[in-house]
C-alpha positions in Angstrom: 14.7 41.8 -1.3 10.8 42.9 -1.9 8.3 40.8 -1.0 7.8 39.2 -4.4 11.4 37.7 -4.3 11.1 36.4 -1.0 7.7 35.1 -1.8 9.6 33.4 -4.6 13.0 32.4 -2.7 10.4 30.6 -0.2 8.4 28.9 -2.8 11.4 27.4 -4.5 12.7 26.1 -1.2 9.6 24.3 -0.6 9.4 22.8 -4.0 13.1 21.6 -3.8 12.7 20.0 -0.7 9.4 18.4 -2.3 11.1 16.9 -4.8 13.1 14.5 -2.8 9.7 13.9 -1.0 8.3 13.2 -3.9 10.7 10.1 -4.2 10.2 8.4 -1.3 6.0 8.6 -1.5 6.1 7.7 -5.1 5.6 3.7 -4.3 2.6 4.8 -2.3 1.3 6.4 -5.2 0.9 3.7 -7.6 -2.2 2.6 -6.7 -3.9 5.8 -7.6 -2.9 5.3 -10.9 -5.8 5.0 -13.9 -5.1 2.9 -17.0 -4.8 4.6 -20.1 -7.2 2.2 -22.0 -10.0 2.5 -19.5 -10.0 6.4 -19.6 -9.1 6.9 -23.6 -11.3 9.5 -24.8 -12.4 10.5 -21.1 -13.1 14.2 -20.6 -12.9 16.2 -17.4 -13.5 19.6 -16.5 -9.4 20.1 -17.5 -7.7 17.1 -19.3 -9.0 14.7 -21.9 -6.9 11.2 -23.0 -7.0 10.1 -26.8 -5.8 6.7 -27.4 -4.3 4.8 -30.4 -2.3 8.4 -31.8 0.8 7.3 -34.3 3.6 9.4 -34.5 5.7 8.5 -38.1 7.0 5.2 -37.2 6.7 5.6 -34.0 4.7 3.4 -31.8 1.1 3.8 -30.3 0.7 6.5 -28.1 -2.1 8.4 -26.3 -2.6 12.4 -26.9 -3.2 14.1 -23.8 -4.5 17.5 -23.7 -5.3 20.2 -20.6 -7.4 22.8 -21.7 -7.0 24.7 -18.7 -3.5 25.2 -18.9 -3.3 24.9 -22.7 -1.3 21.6 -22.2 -0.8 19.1 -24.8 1.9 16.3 -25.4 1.7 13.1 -26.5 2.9 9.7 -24.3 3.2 6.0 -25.1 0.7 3.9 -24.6 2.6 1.3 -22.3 3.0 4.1 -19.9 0.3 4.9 -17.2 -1.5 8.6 -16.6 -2.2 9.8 -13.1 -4.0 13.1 -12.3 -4.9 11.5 -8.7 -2.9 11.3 -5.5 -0.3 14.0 -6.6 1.3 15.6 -3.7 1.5 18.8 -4.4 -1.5 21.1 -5.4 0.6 22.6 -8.3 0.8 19.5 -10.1 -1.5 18.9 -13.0 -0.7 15.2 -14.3 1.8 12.0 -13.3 2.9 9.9 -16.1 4.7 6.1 -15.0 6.9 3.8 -17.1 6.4 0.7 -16.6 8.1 -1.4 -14.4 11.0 -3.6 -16.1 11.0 -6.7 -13.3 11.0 -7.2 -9.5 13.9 -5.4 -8.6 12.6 -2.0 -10.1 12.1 0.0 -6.5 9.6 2.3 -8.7 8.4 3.2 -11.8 10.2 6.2 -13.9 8.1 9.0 -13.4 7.2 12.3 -15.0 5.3 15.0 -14.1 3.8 18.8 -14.9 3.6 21.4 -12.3 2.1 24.6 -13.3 2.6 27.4 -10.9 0.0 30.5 -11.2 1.7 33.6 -9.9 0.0 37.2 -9.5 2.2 39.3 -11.6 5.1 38.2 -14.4 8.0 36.1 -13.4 10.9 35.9 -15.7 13.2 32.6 -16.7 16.0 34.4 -15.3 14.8 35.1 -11.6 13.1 32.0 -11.3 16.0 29.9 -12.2 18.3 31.8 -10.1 16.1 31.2 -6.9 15.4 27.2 -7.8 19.3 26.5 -8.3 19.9 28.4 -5.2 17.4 26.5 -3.3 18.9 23.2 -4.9 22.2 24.0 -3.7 20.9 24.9 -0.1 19.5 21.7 0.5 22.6 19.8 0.6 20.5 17.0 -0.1 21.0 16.6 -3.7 24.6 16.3 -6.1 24.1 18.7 -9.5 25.1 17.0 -12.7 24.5 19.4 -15.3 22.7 22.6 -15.5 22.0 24.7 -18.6 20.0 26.5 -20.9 17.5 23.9 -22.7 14.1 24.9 -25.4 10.6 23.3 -23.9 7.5 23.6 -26.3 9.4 26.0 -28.8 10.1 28.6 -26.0 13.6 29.5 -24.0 13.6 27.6 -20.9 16.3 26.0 -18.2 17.4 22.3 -16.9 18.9 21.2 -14.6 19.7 17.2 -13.8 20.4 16.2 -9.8 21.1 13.1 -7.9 19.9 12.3 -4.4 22.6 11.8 -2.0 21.9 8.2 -0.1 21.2 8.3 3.2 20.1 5.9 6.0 16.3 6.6 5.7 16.4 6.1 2.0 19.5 4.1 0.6 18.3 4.5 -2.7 20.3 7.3 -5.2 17.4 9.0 -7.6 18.0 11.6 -10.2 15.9 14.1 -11.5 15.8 16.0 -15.0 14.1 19.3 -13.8 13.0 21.3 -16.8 11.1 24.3 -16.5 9.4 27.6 -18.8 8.1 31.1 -17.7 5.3 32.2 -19.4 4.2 35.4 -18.4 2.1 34.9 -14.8 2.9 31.0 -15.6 5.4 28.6 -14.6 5.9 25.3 -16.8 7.3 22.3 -14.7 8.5 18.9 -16.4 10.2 16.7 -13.5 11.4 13.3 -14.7 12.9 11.0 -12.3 14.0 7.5 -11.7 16.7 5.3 -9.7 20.1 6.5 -11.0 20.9 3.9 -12.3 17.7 3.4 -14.7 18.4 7.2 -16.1 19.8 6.5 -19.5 17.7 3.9 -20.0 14.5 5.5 -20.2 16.0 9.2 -21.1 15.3 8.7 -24.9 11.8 8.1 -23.6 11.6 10.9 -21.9 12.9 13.3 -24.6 10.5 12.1 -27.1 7.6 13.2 -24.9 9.1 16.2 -24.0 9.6 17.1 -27.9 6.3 16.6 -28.5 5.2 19.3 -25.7 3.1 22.3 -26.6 1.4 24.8 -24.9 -0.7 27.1 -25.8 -0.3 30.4 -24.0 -4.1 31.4 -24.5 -5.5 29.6 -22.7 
């Protein structure tokens, strides 16, 4: 192995073992979340918000766009965006569903990671490290894993469960979907209790088909 690969192998071990981190701060992260309606049309030096977009017959939802990393997707308005108190420094934006009543642990949550690297990384090697890493952790219970499309270009999903343990009793699972764009890699990480998955999946898809990214940026 060169010192890319193992640069890589040890990246992808850290971000597995992040996500299941991830789901056990996420309550604590809640109340660093902005309301859409108080930062619609709100530029900063990377994203910007635009409220009231319609989609066909869709309902109201809010455009958001990251010029830095060419980003742009749109979300509905009853869900909440968060670019504060995200855990890891690769992440660019948190999106919450809202919570369906008092039983609800957490909210579902998605997020984008985008991961700068110094030279090109390819789908294939990239894949092949994160599902090894995955399956090291004996942490987590594979579902599916395949092939998938994400903003118009080739990419790769896989969909996990967190095993219950005595620290966190809870089962999770996590839609993992990811793109290599040159130097770049594209992150989408949607997770929720395992038993709220279905529920808000269509959600989730919608957003996800409305991804784009502009590689020029």
């Amino acid at each position: 192995m060169n010192l890319f690969t193992n640069r890589l192998l040890t990246i992808c071990g850290l971000i597995s073992i992040a996500l299941l981190f991830q789901i056990i701060i996420s309550s604590n992260l809640v109340v660093a979340i902005e309301s859409p309606e108080s930062n619609a049309n709100k530029i900063s030096y990377d994203f910007e918000l635009e409220s009231n977009v319609t989609n066909g017959s869709s309902t109201n939802q809010i455009a958001y766009r990251n010029s830095q990393h060419g980003i742009s997707m749109l979300f509905p308005s009853n869900w909440t965006f968060s670019n504060s108190g995200l855990p890891e420094y690769t992440q660019v934006a948190a999106f919450y569903g809202p919570l369906q009543n008092l039983s609800d642990p957490i909210p579902p949550r998605l997020t984008i990671t985008v991961m700068n690297y110094q030279q090109t990384v390819s789908l294939k090697d990239f894949t092949n490290m994160t599902l090894s890493s995955l399956n090291q952790t004996n942490q987590v219970k594979i579902l599916s894993s395949d092939s998938t499309t994400l903003a118009g270009h080739p990419g790769y999903q896989v969909v996990f469960s967190t095993l219950p343990n005595v620290g966190n009793p809870v089962s999770f699972e996590i839609m993992h979907s990811w793109i290599a764009l040159g130097k770049k890699i594209y992150v989408l990480q949607y997770s929720v209790e395992s038993s709220k998955f279905d529920t808000y999946l269509p959600t989730i898809k919608q957003i996800l088909q409305s991804l784009r990214i502009d590689t020029t940026s």
